[in-house]
C-alpha positions as CSV (number, residue, x, y, z in Angstrom):
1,X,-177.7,-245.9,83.9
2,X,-175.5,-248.6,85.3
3,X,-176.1,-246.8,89.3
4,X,-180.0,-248.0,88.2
5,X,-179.8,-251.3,87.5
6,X,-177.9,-251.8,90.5
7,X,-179.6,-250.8,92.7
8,X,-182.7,-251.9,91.5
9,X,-180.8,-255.6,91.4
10,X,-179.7,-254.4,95.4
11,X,-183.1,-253.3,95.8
12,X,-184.5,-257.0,94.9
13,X,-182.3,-259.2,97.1
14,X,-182.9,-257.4,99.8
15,X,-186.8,-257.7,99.3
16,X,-185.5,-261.7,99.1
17,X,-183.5,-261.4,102.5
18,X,-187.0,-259.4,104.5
19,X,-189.6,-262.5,102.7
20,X,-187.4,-264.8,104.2
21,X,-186.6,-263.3,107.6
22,X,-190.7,-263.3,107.5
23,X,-191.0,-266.5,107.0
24,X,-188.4,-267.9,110.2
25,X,-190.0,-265.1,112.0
26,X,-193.3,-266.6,111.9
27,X,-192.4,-270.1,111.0
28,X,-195.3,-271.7,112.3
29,X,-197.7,-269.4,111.0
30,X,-196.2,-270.5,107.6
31,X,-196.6,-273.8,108.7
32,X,-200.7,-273.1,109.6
33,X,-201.4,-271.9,105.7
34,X,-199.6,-275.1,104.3
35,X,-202.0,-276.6,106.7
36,X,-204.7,-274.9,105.7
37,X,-204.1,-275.3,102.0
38,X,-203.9,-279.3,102.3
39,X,-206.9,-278.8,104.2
40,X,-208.6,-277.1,101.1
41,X,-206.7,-279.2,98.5
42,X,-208.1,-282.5,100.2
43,X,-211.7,-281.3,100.8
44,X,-214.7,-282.1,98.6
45,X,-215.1,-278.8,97.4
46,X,-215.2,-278.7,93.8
47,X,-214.3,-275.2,93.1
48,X,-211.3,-274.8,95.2
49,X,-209.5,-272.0,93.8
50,X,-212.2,-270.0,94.6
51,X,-212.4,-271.2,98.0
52,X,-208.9,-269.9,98.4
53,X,-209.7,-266.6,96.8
54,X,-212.3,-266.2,99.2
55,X,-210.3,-267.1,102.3
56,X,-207.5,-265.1,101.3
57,X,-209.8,-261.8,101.2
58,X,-211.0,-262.9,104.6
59,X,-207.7,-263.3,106.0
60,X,-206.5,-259.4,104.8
61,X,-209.8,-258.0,104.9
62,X,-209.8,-255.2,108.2
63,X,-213.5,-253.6,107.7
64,X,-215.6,-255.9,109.9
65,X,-219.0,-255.3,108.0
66,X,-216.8,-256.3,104.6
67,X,-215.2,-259.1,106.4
68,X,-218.4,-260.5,107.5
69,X,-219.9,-260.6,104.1
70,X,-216.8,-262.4,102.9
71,X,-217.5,-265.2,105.7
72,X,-221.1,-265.3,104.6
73,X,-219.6,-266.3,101.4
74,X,-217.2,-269.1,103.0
75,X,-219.7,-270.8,104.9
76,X,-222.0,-271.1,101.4
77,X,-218.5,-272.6,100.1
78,X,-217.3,-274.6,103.4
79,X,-220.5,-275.7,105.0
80,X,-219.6,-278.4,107.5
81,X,-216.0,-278.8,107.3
82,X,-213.8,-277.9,109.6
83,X,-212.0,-275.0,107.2
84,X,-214.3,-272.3,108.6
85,X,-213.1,-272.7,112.1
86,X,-209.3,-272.8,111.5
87,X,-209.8,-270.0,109.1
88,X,-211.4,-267.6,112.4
89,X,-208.2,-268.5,114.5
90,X,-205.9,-268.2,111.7
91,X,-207.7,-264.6,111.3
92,X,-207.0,-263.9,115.2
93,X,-203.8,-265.5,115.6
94,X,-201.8,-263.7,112.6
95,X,-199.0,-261.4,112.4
96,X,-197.5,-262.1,109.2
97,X,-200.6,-260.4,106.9
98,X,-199.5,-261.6,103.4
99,X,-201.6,-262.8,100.6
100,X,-201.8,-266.4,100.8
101,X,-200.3,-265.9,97.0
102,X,-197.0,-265.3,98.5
103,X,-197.0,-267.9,101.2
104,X,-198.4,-270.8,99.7
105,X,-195.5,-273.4,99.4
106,X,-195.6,-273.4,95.9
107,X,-194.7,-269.7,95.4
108,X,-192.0,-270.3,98.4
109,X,-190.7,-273.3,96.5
110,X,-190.1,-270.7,94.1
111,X,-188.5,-268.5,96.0
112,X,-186.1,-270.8,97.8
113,X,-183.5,-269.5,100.0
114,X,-181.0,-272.2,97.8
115,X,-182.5,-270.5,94.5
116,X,-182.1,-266.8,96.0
117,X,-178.4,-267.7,96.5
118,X,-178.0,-269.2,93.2
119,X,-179.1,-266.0,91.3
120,X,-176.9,-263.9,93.4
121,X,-173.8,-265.9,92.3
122,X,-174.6,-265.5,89.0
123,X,-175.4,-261.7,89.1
124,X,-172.0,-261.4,90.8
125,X,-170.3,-263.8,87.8
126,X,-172.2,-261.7,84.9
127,X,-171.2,-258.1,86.3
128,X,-167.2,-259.2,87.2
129,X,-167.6,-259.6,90.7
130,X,-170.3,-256.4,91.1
131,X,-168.3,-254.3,88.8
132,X,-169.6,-254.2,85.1
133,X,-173.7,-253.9,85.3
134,X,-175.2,-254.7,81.7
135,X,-178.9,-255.1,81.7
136,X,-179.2,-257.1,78.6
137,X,-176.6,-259.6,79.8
138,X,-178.9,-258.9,83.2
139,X,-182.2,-260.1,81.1
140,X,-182.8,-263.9,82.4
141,X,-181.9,-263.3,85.8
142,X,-184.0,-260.4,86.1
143,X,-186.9,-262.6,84.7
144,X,-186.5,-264.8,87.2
145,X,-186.0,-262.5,89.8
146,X,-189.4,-260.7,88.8
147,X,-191.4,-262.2,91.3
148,X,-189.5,-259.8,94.1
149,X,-189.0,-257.3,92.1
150,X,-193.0,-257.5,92.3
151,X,-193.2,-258.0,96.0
152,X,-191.4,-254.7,96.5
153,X,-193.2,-252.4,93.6
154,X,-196.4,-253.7,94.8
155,X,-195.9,-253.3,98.1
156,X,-197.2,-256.6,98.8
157,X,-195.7,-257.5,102.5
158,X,-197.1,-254.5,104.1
159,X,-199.9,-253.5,101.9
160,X,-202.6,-255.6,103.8
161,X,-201.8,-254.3,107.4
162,X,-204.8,-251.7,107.0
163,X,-208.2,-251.2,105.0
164,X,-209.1,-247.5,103.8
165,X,-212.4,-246.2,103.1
166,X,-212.5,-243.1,102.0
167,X,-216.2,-240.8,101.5
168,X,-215.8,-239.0,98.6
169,X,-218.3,-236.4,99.8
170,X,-216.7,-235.3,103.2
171,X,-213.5,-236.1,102.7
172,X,-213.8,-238.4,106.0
173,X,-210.9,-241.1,105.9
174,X,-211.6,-244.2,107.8
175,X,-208.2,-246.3,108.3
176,X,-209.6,-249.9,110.0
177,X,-206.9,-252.6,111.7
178,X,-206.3,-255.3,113.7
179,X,-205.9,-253.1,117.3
180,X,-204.7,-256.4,119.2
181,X,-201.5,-256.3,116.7
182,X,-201.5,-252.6,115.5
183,X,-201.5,-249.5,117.3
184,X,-203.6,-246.7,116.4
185,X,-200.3,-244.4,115.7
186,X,-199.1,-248.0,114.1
187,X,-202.5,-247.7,112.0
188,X,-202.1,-244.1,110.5
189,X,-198.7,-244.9,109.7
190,X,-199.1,-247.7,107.5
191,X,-202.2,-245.8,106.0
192,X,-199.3,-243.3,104.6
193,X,-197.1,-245.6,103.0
194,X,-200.1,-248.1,101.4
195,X,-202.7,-245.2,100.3
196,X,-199.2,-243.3,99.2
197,X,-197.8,-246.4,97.8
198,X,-194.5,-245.6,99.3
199,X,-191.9,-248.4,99.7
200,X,-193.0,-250.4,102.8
201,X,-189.8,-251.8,102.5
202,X,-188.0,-248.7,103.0
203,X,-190.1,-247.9,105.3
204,X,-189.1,-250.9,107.6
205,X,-185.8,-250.8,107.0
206,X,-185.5,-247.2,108.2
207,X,-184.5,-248.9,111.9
208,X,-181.3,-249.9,110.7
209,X,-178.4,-249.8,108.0
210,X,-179.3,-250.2,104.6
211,X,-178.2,-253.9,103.1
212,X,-175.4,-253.2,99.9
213,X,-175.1,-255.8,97.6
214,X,-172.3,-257.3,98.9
215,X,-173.7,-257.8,102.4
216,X,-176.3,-259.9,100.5
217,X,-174.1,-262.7,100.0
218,X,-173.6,-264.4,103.5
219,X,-177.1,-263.3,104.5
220,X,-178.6,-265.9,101.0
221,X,-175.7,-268.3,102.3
222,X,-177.1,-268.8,105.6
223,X,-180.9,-269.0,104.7
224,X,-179.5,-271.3,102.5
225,X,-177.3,-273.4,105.3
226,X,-180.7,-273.1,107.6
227,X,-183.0,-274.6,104.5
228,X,-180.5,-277.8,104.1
229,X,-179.8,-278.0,107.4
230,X,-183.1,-278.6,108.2
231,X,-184.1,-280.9,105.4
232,X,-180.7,-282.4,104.7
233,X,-179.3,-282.5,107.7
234,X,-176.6,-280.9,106.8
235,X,-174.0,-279.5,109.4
236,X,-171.9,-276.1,108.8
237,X,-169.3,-277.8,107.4
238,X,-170.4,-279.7,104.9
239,X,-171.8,-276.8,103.6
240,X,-169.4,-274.5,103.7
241,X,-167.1,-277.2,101.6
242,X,-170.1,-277.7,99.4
243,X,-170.7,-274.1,98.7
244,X,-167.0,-273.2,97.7
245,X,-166.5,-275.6,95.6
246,X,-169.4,-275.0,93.5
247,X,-168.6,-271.3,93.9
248,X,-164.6,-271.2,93.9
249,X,-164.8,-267.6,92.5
250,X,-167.6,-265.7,93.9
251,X,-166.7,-267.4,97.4
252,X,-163.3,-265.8,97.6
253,X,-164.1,-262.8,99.9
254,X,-166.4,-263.1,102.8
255,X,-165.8,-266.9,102.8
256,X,-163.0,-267.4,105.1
257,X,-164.6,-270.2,107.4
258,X,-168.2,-271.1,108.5
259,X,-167.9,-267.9,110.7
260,X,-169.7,-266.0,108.1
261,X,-172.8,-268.0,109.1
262,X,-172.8,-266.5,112.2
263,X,-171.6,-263.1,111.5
264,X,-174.7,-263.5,109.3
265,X,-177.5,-264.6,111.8
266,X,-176.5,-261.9,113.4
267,X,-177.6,-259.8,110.7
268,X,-180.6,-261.9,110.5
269,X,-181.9,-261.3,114.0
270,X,-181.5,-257.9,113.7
271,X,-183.7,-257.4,110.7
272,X,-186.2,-259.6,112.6
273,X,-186.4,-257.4,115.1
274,X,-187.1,-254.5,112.8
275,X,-189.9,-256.7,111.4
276,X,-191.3,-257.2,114.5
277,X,-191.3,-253.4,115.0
278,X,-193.8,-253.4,112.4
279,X,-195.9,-256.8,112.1
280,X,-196.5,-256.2,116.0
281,X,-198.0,-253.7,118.1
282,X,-196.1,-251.4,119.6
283,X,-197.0,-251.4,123.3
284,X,-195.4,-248.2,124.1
285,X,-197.3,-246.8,121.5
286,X,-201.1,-248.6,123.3
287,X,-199.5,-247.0,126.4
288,X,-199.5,-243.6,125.4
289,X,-202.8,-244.0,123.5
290,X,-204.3,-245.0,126.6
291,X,-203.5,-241.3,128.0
292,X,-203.8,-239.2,125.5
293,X,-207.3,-240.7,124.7
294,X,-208.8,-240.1,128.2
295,X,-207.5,-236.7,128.5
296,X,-209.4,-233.6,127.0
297,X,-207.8,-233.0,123.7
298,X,-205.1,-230.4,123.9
299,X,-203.9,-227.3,121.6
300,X,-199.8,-227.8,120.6
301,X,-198.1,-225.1,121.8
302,X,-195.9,-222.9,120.2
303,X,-193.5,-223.8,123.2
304,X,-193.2,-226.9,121.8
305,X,-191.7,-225.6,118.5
306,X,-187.7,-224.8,118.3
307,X,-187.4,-221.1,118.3
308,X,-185.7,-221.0,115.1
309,X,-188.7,-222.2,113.4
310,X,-191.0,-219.7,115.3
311,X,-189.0,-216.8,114.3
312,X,-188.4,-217.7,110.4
313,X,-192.1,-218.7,110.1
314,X,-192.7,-215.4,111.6
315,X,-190.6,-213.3,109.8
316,X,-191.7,-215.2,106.5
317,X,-195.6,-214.3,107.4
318,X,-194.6,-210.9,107.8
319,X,-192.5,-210.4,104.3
320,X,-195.8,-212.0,102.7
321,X,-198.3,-209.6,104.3
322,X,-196.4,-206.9,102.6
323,X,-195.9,-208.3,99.5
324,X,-199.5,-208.8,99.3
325,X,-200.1,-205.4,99.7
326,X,-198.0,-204.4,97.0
327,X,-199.0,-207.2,94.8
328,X,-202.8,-205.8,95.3
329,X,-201.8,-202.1,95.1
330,X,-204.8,-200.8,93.9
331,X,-206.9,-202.5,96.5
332,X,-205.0,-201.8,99.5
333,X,-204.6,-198.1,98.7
334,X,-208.5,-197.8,98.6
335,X,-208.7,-200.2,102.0
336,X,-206.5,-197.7,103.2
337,X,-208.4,-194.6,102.5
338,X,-211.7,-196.0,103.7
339,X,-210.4,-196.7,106.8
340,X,-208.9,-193.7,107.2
341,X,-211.8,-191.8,106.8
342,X,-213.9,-194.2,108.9
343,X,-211.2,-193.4,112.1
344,X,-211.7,-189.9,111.5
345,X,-215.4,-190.3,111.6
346,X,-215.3,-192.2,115.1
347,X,-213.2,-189.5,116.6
348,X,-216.0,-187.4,116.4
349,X,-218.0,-189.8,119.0
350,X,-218.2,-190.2,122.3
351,X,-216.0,-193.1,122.9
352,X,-212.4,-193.5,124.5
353,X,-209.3,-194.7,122.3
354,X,-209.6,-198.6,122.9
355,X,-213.7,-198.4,122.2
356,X,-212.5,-196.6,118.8
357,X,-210.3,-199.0,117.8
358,X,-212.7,-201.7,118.0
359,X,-215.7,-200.0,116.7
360,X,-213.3,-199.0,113.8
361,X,-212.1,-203.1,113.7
362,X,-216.0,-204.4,113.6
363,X,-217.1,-202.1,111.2
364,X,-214.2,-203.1,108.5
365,X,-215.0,-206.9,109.7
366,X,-218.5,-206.2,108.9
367,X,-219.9,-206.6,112.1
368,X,-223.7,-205.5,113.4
369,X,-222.7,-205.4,117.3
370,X,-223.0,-201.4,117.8
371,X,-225.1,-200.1,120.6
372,X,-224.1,-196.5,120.0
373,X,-226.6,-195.0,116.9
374,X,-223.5,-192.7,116.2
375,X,-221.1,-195.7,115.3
376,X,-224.2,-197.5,113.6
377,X,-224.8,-194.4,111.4
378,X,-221.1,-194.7,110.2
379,X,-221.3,-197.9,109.4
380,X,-224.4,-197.7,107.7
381,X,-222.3,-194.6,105.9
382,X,-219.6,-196.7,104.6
383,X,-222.1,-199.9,103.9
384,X,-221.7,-199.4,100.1
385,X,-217.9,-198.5,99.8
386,X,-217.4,-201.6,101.8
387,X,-219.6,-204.0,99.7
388,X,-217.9,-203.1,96.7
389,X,-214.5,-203.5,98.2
390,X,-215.6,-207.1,99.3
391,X,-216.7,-207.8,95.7
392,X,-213.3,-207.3,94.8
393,X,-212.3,-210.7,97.4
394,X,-215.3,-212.6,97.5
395,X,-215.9,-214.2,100.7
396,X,-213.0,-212.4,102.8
397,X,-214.9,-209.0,105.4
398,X,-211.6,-209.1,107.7
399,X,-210.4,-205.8,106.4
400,X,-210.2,-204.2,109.7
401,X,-206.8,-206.3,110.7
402,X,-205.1,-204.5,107.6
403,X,-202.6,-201.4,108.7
404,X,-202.9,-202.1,112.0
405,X,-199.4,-202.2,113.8
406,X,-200.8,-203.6,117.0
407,X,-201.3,-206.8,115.2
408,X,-198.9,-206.6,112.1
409,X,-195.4,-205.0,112.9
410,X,-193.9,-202.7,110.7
411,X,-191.1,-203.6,108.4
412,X,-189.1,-201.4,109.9
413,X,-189.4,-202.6,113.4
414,X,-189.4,-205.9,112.3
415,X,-186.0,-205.2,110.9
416,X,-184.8,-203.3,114.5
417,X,-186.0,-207.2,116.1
418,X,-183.8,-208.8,113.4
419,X,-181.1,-206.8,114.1
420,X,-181.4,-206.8,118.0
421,X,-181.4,-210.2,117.7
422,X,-178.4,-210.5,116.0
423,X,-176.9,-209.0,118.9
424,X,-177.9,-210.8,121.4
425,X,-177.8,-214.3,119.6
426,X,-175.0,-214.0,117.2
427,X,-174.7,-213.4,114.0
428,X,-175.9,-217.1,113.2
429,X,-178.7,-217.1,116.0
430,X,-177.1,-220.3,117.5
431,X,-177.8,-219.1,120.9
432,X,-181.5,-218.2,120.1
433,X,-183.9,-219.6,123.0
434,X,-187.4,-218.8,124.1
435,X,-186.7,-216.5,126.0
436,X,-185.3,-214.4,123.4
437,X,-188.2,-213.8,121.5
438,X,-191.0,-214.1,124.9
439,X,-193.4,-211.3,124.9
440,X,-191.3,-209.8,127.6
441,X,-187.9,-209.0,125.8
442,X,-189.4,-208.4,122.1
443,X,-191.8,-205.4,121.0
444,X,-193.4,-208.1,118.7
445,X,-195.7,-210.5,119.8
446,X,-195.3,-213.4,117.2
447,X,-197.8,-215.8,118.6
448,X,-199.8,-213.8,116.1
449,X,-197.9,-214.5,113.0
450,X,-200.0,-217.5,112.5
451,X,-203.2,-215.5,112.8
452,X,-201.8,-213.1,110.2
453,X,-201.2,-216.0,107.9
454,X,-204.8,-216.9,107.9
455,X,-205.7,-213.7,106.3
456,X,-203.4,-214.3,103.5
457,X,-203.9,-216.0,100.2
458,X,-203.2,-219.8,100.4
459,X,-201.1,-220.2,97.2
460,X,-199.9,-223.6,98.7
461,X,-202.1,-224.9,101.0
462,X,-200.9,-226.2,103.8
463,X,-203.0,-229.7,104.7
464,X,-204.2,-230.1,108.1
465,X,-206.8,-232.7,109.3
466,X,-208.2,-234.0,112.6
467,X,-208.4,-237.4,114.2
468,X,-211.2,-239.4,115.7
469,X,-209.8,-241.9,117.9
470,X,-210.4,-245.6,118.3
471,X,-211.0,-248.0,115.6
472,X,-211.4,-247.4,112.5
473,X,-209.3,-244.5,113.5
474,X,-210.8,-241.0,111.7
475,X,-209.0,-238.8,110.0
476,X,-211.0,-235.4,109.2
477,X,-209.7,-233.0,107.3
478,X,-210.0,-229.5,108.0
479,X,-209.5,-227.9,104.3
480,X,-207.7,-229.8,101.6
481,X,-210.0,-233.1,101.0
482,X,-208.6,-233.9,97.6
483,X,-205.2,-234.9,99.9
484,X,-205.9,-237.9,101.2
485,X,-201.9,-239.2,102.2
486,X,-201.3,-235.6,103.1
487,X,-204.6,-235.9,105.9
488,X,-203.4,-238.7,107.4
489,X,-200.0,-237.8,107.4
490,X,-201.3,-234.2,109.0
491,X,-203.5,-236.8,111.5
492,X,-200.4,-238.5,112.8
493,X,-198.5,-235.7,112.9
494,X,-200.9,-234.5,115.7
495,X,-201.2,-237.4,117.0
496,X,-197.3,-237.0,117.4
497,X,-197.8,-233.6,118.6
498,X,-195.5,-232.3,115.5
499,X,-198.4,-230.4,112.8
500,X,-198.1,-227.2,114.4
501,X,-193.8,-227.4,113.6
502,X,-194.8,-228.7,110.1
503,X,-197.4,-225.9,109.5
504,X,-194.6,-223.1,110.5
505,X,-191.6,-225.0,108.6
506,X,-194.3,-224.9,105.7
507,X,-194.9,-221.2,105.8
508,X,-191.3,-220.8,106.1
509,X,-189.5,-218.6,103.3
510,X,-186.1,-219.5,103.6
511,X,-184.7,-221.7,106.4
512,X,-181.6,-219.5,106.2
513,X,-182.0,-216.5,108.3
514,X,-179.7,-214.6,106.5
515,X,-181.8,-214.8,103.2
516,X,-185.0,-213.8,105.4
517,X,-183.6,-210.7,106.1
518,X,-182.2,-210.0,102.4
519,X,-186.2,-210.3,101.7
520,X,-187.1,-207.6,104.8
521,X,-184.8,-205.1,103.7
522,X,-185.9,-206.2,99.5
523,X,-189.8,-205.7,101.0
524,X,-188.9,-202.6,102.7
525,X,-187.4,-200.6,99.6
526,X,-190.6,-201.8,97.5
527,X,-193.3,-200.9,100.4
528,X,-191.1,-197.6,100.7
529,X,-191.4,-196.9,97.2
530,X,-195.2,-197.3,96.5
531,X,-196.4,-196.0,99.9
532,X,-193.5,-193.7,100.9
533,X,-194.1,-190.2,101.6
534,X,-191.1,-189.7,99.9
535,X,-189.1,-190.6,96.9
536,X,-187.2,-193.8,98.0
537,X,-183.7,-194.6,96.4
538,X,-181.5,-197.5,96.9
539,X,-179.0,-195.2,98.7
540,X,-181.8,-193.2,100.3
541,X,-183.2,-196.7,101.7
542,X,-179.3,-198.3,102.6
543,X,-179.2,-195.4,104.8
544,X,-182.7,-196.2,106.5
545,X,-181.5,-199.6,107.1
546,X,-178.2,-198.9,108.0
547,X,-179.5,-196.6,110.8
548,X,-180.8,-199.8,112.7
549,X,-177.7,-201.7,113.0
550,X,-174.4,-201.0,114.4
551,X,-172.5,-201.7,110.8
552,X,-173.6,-200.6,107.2
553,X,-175.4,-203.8,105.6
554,X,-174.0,-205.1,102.1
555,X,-175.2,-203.6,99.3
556,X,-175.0,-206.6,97.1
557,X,-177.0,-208.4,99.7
558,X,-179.6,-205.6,99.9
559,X,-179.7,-205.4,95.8
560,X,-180.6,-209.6,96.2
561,X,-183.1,-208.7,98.3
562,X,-184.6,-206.2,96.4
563,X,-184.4,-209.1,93.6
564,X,-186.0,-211.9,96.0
565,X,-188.8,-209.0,97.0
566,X,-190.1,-208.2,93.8
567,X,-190.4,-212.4,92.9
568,X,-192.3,-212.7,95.8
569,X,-195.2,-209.8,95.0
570,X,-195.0,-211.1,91.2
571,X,-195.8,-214.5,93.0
572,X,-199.1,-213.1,94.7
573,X,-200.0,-211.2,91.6
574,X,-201.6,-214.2,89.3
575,X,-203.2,-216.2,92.5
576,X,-204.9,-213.2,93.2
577,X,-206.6,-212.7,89.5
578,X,-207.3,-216.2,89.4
579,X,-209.1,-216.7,92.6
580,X,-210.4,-212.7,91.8
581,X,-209.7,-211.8,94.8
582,X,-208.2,-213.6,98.6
């Protein structure tokens, strides 16, 4: 497609435009490897390339135990020269963590800013001034370009800012960097977009406006006024004169006067800036590390999280509680009767109301905490009915949190809170605060809602991992190993104090509200019709709903309800008879 090739064409210049920003940025670290490399080049050494090999690993290696063996291996190859010393400060002293592939002279030579510039005039002379993109009539410059176009695919000017080790066993990340230029935050971040193989590039260039093609043009112009300038002598001028005359055509917009020049150091600067973001440490950043390190670690609280995303992720949790129980029908309805029966049974002891309820919870849980030997005896009663529901879910004994309204509201009243809600909030919730769903002006208490969650089957598991602080910084994960971007991304994100948002925007539904409640009324015709004491009908249930809201509801959005109801207990039907069970 023509919208491809041009932007991967955009794509590559603007790779060209960040090398060489790098390279002014940290001019005289440039100027330290051409050092080095003459160093190398006029050394006694016989096998030099391997020398360089081995330095280069050095220079990009981040593991100290690895990079020590590396060294071992220089000072067998550089014994008593003075390579091995400048190599150590080069290793302290550097920013700019490239492969010395991509910063030796000849590969810059290669990639002149002058060379750079004459490719873009002939891109713009072969697609009609940016208009007409043909990739065969594309070919040869595309070849030539190929060497950015491999920078940015590869990743190759951020990939080297961390080392990952990774045991296969635990699951255990270990993410090891330079902390005197890298932040630990700074660390897990790159970690993301190198073990992810994201686009550093977009990454970095996140802190400001995209470059377009056309921008391109006085941007290559002015490295290539800065690369004469400084080896010609050349003054603005003169160049300017130079460069439309060999470029009449493609010079005539954008070219006015040598003003472009500066107009385009300005762009320069600021995409310097952005690279310093990036190949420095951020000290705000070792600042807040500083803190949170030394203070005990702390739980995110639910406070912290917009109250829009607390009530859908809520809401959401409760629609799937019931559509599990009506995807499992069978199951539930004998879960159901047992504990029925078991309630009954511990009515006939001694024990007040609350003591009853929690015998009745630790006996479903399976729990041997009873020090009344009438309790015992109906546990021990109900030992075998239990055990064979539990073979039916291997691994899950939390049965007693099932039909228990004091920790899982009712459709129904969950419904009355959307609809009281509504009134309070507007019909779009834009006024929704806090407040409006605290513990003190709702019935529902829906700090619970992520408890109930846990019960349920995982059919897309959320990944959520730990962090050990420090270098190497740790990244733990807490249930999905195999996901090793998604742990370190779920490490910085609690780092950032932000994984507990991400958990509840992942468990939400719907982020449209109005769609969450087509579901609950959906949920509540299908839990009415195969637990109902009596026969439901759509009309039967529109008046049910109706009755908790000041206005009849639409049918059509009730009937897409119904719909979006029954996809969602079809959903936890085959996850359930695969895992055979929760």
């Amino acid at each position: 497609m023509v919208i491809d090739i041009q932007e991967r064409i955009t794509k590559i210049f603007e790779t060209g435009i960040y090398y060489h920003a790098a390279l002014q940025k940290y001019k005289s670290q440039v100027e330290g490897i051409d050092y080095l490399e003459k160093m190398v080049m006029q050394s006694s050494i016989p096998a030099k390339t391997d020398l360089w090999n081995a330095i280069n690993l050095y220079l990009i290696e981040h593991h100290p135990y690895k990079a020590q063996q590396i060294y071992f291996v220089l000072a067998g190859k550089a014994a008593h020269t003075d390579i091995l010393r400048y190599v150590r400060m080069m290793k302290l002293d550097r920013n700019l963590v490239l492969s010395l592939d991509i910063l030796s002279e000849a590969f810059r030579n290669k990639l002149s800013a002058e060379s750079q510039l004459e490719n873009y005039f002939s891109v713009h002379h072969l697609t009609k001034g940016f208009t007409v993109f043909d990739e065969q009539a594309l070919a040869d410059i595309l070849q030539k370009l190929r060497p950015l176009e491999l920078i940015r695919k590869d990743n190759l000017l951020f990939c080297n800012r961390i080392s990952c080790q990774i045991d296969k066993q635990s699951g255990y990340i270990s993410v090891y960097y330079d902390d005197k230029k890298t932040s630990f935050r700074q660390a897990l971040k790159w970690a993301v977009a190198v073990v992810g193989k994201q686009d550093g590039l977009t990454t970095l260039s996140e802190g400001k406006t995209a470059l377009t093609l056309k921008s391109c043009a006085g941007i290559l112009a002015t490295f290539a006024f800065e690369s004469q300038r400084k080896t010609l002598g050349i003054g603005k001028q003169q160049f300017f004169k130079q460069l439309c005359d060999k470029y009449p055509y493609e010079t005539e917009v954008g070219f006015a006067d040598t003003r472009f020049i500066t107009r385009a150091q300005e762009k320069i600067d600021e995409i310097k800036n952005v690279i310093t973001q990036f190949y420095e440490i951020n000290k705000e950043d070792k600042t807040r590390e500083a803190f949170l390190f030394s203070e005990q670690p702390k739980i995110e609280s639910l406070d912290n999280v917009d109250p829009h995303t607390r009530l859908k992720s809520a809401l959401s949790i409760y629609v799937n509680y019931h559509a599990w129980l009506l995807a499992d029908h069978e199951l539930f309805r004998a879960l159901y009767t047992i504990r029925t029966a078991i309630d009954t049974d511990l009515q006939g002891c001694k024990r007040n109301e609350a003591q009853r309820n929690s015998d009745l919870l630790s006996i479903l849980n399976g729990m041997n905490i009873f020090d009344d030997p009438d309790v015992a005896a109906i546990k021990q009663k109900y030992a075998a009915v239990l055990e064979k529901l539990n073979e039916l879910s291997p691994g899950f004994k939390s049965w007693g949190y099932f039909f228990c309204e004091d920790f899982v509201p009712s459709l129904p009243g969950t419904i009355v809170l959307f609809s009281q809600l509504k009134k309070s909030c507007g019909d779009d919730f834009s006024q929704l605060t806090h407040a409006d769903i605290s513990p003190e002006k709702i019935h529902i208490d829906l700090k619970k809602a992520i408890v109930i969650n846990m019960l349920l089957p995982q059919q897309n598991m959320f990944t959520a991992a730990g962090y050990g602080a420090g270098n190497p910084a740790k990244i733990l994960p807490h249930n999905n190993k195999e996901d090793v971007v998604g742990n370190i991304q779920a490490a910085l994100d609690l780092f950032d104090g932000h994984l507990l948002r991400h958990y509840l925007s992942h468990v939400t539904l719907d982020n449209k509200l109005k769609k969450l409640e087509e579901l609950l009324w959906g949920m509540h015709y299908h839990y009415e019709k195969a637990w109902g004491a009596v026969k439901i009908t759509d009309d039967k249930c529109l008046q049910q709903i109706d009755a908790w809201y000041d206005e009849p509801v639409s049918v059509s959005r009730f009937q897409q309800g119904k719909k979006a109801a029954r996809e969602l207990i079809n959903s936890f039907m085959l996850p359930m008879k695969n895992a055979g069970g929760h």
